[in-house]
N, C-alpha and C positions, 0 to 999 in steps of 0.2 A: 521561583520568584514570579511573582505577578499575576495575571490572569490564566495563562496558559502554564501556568507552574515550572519554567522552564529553569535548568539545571546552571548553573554560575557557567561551566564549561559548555555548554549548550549553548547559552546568552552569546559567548564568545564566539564558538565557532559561524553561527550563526549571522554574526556581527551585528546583535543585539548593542546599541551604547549604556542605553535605561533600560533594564528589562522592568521597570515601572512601570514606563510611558506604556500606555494600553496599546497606541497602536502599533511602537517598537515590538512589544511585547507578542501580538501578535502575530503578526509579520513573519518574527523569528519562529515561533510558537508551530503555523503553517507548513513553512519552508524546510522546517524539519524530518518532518515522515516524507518529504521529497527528495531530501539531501541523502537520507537511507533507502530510499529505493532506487535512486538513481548509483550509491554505492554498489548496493546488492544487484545491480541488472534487473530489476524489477523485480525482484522476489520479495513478492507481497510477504511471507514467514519469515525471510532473514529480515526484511525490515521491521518487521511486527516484535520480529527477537529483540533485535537493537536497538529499539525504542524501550525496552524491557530494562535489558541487560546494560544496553553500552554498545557502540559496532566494537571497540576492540576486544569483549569478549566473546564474538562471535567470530571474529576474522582470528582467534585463538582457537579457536573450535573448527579451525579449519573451513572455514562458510557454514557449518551448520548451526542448526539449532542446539544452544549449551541445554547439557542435563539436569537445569538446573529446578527445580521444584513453579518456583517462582512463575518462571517464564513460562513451563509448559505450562501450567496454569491460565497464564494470560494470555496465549495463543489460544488454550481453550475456550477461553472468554469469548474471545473475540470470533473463532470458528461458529459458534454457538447462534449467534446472530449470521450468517453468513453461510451459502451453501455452493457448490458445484452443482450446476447441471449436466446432463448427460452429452449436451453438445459443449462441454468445456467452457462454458460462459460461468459467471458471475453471477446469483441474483441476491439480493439480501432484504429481508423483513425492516421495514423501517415507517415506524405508528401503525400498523398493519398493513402496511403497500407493499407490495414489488417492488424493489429496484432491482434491475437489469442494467449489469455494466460488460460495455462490448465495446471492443476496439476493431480501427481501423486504418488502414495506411492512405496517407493523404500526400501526395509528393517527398512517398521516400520515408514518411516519419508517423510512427504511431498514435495514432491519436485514438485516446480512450475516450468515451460517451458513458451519459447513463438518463436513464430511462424507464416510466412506468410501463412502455408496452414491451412486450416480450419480441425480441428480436429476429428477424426470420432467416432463416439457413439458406446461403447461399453457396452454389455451384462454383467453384472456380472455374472461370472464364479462357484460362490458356493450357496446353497443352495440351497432349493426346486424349480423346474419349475412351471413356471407361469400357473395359470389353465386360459386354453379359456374360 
């Protein structure tokens, strides 16, 4: 329903009133792929599932990804755009740019960024030094 095409049972969970109102609608629309990654512990693929499927067919699947045609499809979709780098970061093609998305902990709590410059590898600052 509406701009962000969100699901009657979406609307609700969501606590969409109008999923009309453009900007209920959005809102809800948003807060969505957040309310599934913050389900999933941040796993960017079970949300990406459950945005697909539904989380209760994924949380049937045991937290995985269902077998389901569909879905691996659309994780392909979406992989496709989207790459891992070798230092475990994020970068993805968007109108021909980089983006680089990196996280970082800010008092205790993750905080993700993103970014056209490529990110630089940092040393961690505590514990023992690395024996040559």
């Amino acid at each position: 329903m509406g701009l962000m095409q969100l699901m009657p049972a979406t609307a609700a969970d969501m606590e969409v009133g109008d999923p009309y109102d453009p900007e209920q609608n959005i809102r809800g629309g948003v807060a969505y792929p957040r309310h599934l990654l913050d389900r999933f512990d941040g796993n960017e693929e079970l949300a990406l599932a459950a945005y697909n499927t539904g989380p209760e067919t994924v949380a049937r699947h045991g937290n995985h990804v269902p077998p389901y045609r569909e879905t691996r499809n659309h994780l392909d979709r979406v992989r496709s755009s989207t790459t891992v780098t070798n230092r475990g970061l994020v970068a993805a093609r968007v109108n021909g740019q980089t983006i680089h998305k990196t996280y970082e902990v800010v008092d205790g709590r993750r905080i993700r960024s993103y970014s056209d410059v490529p990110p630089v590898q940092r040393r961690a600052t505590t514990g023992p030094a690395p024996v040559p």
